[in-house]
N, C-alpha and C positions, 0 to 999 in steps of 0.2 A: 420343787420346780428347778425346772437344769437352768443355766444361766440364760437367759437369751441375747442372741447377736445382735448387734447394735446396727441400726441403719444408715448405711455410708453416702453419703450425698456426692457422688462422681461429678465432677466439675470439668466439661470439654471444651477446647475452643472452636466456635464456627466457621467454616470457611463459606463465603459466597457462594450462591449456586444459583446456576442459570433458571429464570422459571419455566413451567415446563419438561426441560428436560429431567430425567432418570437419575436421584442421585446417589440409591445405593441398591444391590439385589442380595436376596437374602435366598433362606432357604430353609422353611418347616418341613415337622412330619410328613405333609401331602401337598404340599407346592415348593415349587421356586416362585419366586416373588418378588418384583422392583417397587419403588419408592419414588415417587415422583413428587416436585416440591411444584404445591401449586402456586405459593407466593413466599413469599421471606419477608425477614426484617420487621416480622410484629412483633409489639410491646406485651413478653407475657400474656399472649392470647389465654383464655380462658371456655369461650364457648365456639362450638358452632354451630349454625342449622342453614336448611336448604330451602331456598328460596324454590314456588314452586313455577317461577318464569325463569330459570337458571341461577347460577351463581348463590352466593351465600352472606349470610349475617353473620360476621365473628364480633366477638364481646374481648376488647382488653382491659386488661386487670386495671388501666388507669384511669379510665372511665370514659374510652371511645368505641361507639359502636363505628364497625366499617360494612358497607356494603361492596362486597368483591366480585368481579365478573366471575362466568364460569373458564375462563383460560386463564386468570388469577392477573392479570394485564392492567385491570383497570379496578384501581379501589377507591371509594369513598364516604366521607366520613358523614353519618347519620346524625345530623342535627335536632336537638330537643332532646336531648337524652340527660331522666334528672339526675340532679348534683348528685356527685358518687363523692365519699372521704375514703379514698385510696391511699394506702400504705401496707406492707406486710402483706399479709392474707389475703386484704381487705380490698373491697374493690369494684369494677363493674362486674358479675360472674356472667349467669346461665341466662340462654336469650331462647325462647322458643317461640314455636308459632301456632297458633289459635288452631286446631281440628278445618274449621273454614276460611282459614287465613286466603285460600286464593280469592274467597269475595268479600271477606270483610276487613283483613288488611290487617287485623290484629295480632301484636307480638305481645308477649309478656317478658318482662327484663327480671332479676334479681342481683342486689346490690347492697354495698354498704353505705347508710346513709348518715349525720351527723345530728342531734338530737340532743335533750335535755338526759345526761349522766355519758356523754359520749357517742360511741355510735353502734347501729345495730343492721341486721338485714332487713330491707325491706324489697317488699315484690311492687312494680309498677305495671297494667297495663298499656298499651297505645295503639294508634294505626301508623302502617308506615303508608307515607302517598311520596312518592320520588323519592326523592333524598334528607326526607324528614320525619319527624314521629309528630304527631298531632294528637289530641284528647289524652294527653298524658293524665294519669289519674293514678295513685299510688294506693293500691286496696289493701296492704296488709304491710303491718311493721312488729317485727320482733321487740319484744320488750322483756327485761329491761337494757336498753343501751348501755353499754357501759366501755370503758374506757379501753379492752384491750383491741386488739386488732387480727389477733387470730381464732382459729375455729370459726368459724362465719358459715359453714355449707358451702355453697346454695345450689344444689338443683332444684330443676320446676318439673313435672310429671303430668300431663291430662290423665287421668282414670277413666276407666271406661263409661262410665256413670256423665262424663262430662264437666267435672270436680277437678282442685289445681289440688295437688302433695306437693309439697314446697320443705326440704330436707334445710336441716339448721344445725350451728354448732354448739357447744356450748360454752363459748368465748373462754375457756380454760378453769372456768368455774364449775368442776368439775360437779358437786356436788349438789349443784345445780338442775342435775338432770335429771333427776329422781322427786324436782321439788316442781309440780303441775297446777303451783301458782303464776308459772313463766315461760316464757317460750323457749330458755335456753336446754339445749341437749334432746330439743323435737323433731318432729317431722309434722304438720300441719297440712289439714285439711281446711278447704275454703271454695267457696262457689269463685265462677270467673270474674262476677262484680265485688269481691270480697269478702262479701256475707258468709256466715255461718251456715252448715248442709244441717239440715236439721236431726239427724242420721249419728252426727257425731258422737264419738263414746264418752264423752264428759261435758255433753251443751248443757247439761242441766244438773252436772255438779257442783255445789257451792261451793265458789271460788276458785275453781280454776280454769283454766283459760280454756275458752268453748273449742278452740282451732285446733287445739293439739288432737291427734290421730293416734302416735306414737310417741314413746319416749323410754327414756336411757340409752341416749345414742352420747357418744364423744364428737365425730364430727362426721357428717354423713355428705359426698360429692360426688359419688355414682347414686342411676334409680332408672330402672326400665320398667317398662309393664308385658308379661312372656305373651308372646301372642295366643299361645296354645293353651295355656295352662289358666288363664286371666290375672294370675297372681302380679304382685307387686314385688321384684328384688333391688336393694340396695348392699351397699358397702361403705365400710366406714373405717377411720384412722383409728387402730388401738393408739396405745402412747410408744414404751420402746416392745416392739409386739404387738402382738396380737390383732391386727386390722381383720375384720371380720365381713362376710356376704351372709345376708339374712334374707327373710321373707318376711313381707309385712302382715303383722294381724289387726284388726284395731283394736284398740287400746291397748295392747301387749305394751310391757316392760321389758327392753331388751339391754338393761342391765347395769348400765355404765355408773360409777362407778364401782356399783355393791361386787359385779363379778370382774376378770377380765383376766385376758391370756398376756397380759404384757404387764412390765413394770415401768416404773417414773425413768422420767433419764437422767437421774441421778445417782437410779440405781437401786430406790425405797422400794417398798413394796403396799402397790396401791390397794391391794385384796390380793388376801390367801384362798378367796371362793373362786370357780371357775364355771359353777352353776348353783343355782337357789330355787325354791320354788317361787316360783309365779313368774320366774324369768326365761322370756323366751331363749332357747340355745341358736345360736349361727349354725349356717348350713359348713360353714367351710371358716378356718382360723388358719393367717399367717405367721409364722415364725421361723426368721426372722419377718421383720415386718416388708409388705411390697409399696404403702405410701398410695392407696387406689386414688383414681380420680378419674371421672367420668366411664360408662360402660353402655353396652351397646348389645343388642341380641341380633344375629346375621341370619337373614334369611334371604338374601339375595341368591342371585343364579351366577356368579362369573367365578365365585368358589364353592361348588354344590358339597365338597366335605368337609365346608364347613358350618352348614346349614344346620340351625340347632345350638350353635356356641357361641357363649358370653366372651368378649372381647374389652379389656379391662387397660386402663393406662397406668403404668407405676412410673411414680415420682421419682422417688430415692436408688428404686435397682433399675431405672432410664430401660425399660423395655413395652413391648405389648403384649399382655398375658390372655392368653387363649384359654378358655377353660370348654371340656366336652363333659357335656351333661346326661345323665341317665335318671329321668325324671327327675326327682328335686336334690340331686348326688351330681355331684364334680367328682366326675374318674377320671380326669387325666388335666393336665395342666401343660401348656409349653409357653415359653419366652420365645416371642419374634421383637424384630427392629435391634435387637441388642448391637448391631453392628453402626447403629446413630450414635449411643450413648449419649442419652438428650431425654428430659426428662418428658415423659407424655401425659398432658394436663386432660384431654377430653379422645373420644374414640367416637366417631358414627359411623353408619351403614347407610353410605349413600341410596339415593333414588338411583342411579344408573349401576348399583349391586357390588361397587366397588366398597372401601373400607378408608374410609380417612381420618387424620390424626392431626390434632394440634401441638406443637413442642413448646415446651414452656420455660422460656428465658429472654433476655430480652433482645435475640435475636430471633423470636421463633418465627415457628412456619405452619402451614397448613398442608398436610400428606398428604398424594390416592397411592394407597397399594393396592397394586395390581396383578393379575395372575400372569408370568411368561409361558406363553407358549411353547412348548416342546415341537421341534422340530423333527 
């Protein structure tokens, strides 16, 4: 294996920027394109979602939910939200909203919480009524907690079925993830109230844990469901290399550690395999590595060429990565935003067909790119 390029963490300083107004214009294969800062000045945002009376739910990494107008003018911060042990990694993540969140008010949170051997992810749901969460109830905790702070996941996914996929790390114990006595290095399935779907590929194998769906993952923080296709796609952090997009199957082994396209960053080498039998293959491997985090499929109207494409945030190379799809094939790839140089933690595809981004530092912001009009 040739060497692989190490991933460089670009460090930029922020300058102020008016909200609202336009702060940078770019320019893809089939658009020109501005960047509009709907708000600034948050704490390592992590998630977003849309509220469906306007405005928005963001998740900071230090464990405050804010509820944001839609002109990004007026925020404020969501009381009842439970104790997060924020550090590193670790922290409030992914916030979504119930399928009938407009009449039953229900969000679901995922976060790091503190517990006996340290701490672990756990998923809570709640209702928001104003500017608060009420019937807090924490239906699922990763086990075993344990002491580090990184690899934590978390995104949360409805399945069509009406089922939460809740993606997890595996807190750097690597080895971990191949062992389906514990939650670490899964992805998990769970009804809304936390229960076990009776459906699942291991509820009734002795001893191990009935919620897991998937496993051999490193650390998984993108996961869409294709509208067309009904599949489930995720992404996940190789180590130095290899970050990989897969498809879910249940029960499939997708590998970690026994295969993988990257080495330690030390420079060891974690496995000379790069496939095995009974292990699912990725649709698509980075090298050098791009750092994903959160993804998004666009099917909006205000960019129709790009209707169809997965829309990916990188950390480490501070861009947003397009990818155009030809059934279950990535034929083509480009980098937008690179002219932020800011690292991009989550991507959605707004209700009003726009494209928004969170930047992740702790000055960040919350994007809309938008299409310019050609004159």
């Amino acid at each position: 294996m040739k060497m692989l390029l190490a991933c460089v963490l670009i460090l930029a300083s922020q300058a102020v920027i008016a909200l609202g107004q336009p702060s940078s214009a770019g320019i893809s294969a089939d658009y020109r394109y501005r960047v509009t800062t709907v708000t600034a000045d948050l704490d390592h945002p992590w998630s977003v979602a849309f509220l469906t009376e306007g405005g928005f739910l963001v998740t900071e990494r230090s464990g405050t939910l804010l509820k944001i107008s839609a002109d990004g003018k007026t925020r404020t911060p969501i009381t009842g939200v439970p104790p997060v042990a924020a550090g590193d990694q670790a922290g409030l993540l992914d916030v979504v909203l119930a399928p009938d969140f407009r009449t039953s008010r229900t969000i679901f949170l995922s976060y790091t919480a503190s517990g006996a051997g340290g701490i672990g992810t756990e998923v809570a749901r709640a209702r928001l009524k104003g500017n608060g969460l009420t019937e807090v109830r924490t239906i699922f905790r990763a086990l075993p907690k344990t002491g580090m702070h990184k690899h934590c996941g978390s995104r949360i996914l409805f399945a069509p079925d009406g089922t939460l996929i809740v993606t997890l790390g595996e807190k750097t114990e690597m080895k971990e993830a191949q062992n389906r006595t514990n939650h670490l290095g899964k992805i998990v399935r769970i009804n809304k109230d936390g229960s076990v779907p009776a459906d699942n590929p291991f509820r009734k194998s002795f001893g191990y844990k009935p919620e897991i769906y998937t496993w051999g993952h490193r650390n998984v923080q993108g996961i869409i469901l294709h509208p067309v296709t009904r599949q489930i796609w995720i992404h996940e952090h190789g180590p130095l290399g290899g970050d990989e997009l897969n498809i879910l199957k249940a029960g499939a082994n997708y590998g970690w550690p026994v295969v993988t396209y990257g080495i330690d960053y030390s420079g060891a080498i974690i496995s000379k395999k790069t496939t095995a039998p009974g292990i699912e293959p990725p649709i698509l491997v980075w090298i050098p590595c791009i750092a994903p985090s959160g993804m998004t499929y666009y099917n909006g109207d205000r960019f129709p060429k790009w209707k169809g494409n997965l829309f990916i945030g990188s950390l480490v190379q501070t861009h947003l990565r397009r990818l155009v799809l030809e059934g279950n094939r990535v034929v083509r790839q480009e980098a937008l935003l690179r002219e932020l140089r800011e690292r991009i933690r989550d991507v959605r595809a707004g209700p009003d067909g726009y494209l928004y981004v969170l930047t992740d530092n702790d000055n960040g912001r919350l994007l809309r790119i938008e299409p310019v009009q050609e004159q």
